[in-house]
Each structure stands twice: as C-alpha cells, then as structure tokens.
C-alpha positions, 0 to 999 in steps of 0.5 A: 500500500503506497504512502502518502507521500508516495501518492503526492509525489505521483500526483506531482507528476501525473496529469490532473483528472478531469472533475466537473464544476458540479462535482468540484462544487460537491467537494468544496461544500464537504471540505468546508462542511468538514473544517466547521466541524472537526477544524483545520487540523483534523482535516485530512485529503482521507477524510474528504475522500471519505464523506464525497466518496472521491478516491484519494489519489484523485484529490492529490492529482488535482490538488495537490495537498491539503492547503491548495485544495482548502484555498481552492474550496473558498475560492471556489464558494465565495458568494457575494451576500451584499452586493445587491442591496441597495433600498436607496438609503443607507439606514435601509441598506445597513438594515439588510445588510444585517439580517443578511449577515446575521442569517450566514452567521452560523455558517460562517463564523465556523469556518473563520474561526476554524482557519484564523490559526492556519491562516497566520501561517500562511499568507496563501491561505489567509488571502484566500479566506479574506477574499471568500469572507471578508473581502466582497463584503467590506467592499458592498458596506463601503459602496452603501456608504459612498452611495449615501455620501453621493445622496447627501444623507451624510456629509462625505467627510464624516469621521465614522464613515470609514468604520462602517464595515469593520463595526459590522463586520467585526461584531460578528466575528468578535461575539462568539468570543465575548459571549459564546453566542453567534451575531445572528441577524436579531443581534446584527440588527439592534447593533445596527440601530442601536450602535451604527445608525447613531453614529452617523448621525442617522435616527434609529427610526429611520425608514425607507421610503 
C-alpha cells in the first residue's frame, strides 16, 4: 500500500483528472462542511475522500495537498451576500445588510474561526479566506456608504464613515468570543440601530421610503 507521500509525489507528476464544476462544487461544500466541524487540523485529503466518496489519489492529482485544495474550496464558494442591496438609503441598506449577515452567521463564523490559526501561517491561505469572507463584503458596506455620501444623507467627510464595515463586520466575528453566542441577524440588527445608525448621525427610526 503506497504512502502518502508516495501518492503526492505521483500526483506531482501525473496529469490532473478531469472533475466537473458540479462535482468540484460537491467537494468544496464537504471540505468546508468538514473544517466547521472537526477544524483545520483534523482535516485530512482521507477524510474528504471519505464523506464525497472521491478516491484519494484523485484529490492529490488535482490538488495537490491539503492547503491548495482548502484555498481552492473558498475560492471556489465565495458568494457575494451584499452586493445587491441597495433600498436607496443607507439606514435601509445597513438594515439588510444585517439580517443578511446575521442569517450566514452560523455558517460562517465556523469556518473563520476554524482557519484564523492556519491562516497566520500562511499568507496563501489567509488571502484566500479574506477574499471568500471578508473581502466582497467590506467592499458592498463601503459602496452603501459612498452611495449615501453621493445622496447627501451624510456629509462625505464624516469621521465614522470609514468604520462602517469593520463595526459590522467585526461584531460578528468578535461575539462568539465575548459571549459564546453567534451575531445572528436579531443581534446584527439592534447593533445596527442601536450602535451604527447613531453614529452617523442617522435616527434609529429611520425608514425607507
């Protein structure tokens, strides 16, 4: 029976099988279903083989080892949950964006919490969570405060605009640790009113129109 280092090294020199985008998919959900549960250590090529039914030397074929195959996975899933929003104000924008947030809480903060450690070791892998996780969000955020400085719902040199992204973004990942609990969307969205909206000036019974 060959080693594993064995089957990596003839995965090196082998051409890479041809999986699917469908079947691709399939393994990337079970790579990070398997991080939120047991964490980036006990991740192994074997255990992936095992719940997708997918032949070990077929994933060192196409990925090679452990951490490409990681960095693929969130490459391969990153969604964009906020780029839609736009209400036409930016108290109804943070709204959504909250409950948005708040319902991928509990996939989400898993996972980040799963990679922190393994991904301050590797500027690879920590590139490729931020640009799964953190990137396209902070991005959507910083457009529905633009948008709002464009529509002069506030000033375009507000001190606190900058902050938005990092207060919402950051209170998610930051409760599980403070209060063992996930910002889900009812905590994101009293955050929101109670913390953000005030901040920029904005009353917290603010509606859309």
């Amino acid at each position: 029976m060959p080693s594993p280092d064995s089957v990596q090294e003839s995965a090196l020199t082998s051409p890479r099988s041809k999986i699917t985008p469908e079947r691709a998919q399939e393994l990337y959900t079970a790579v990070l279903d398997l991080l939120r549960e047991s964490g980036y250590e006990s991740l192994t090529m074997e255990g992936v083989a095992s719940r997708t039914r997918c032949g070990k030397s077929t994933l060192y074929r196409q990925w090679g080892s452990k951490p490409e195959l990681v960095v693929a996975a969130l490459h391969g899933t990153r969604r964009m949950l906020l780029s839609h929003i736009d209400t036409g104000t930016l108290a109804g924008d943070l709204r959504e964006a909250a409950r948005a947030i708040g319902e991928g809480s509990g996939r989400d903060t898993p996972l980040m919490h799963a990679l922190s450690h393994a991904a301050l070791q590797s500027p690879e892998l920590l590139c490729a969570l931020r640009e799964a996780l953190i990137v396209p969000e902070i991005a959507a955020i910083d457009a529905m405060v633009r948008r709002a400085q464009g529509r002069g719902e506030i000033a375009a040199d507000l001190p606190g605009a900058e902050y938005v992204a990092a207060q919402l973004l950051g209170v998610m990942r930051a409760r599980p640790l403070l209060e063992g609990r996930y910002a889900d969307a009812a905590y994101l969205s009293r955050f929101v009113e109670r913390a953000i909206l005030p901040g920029l000036g904005l009353t917290a019974d603010a509606r859309e129109p």
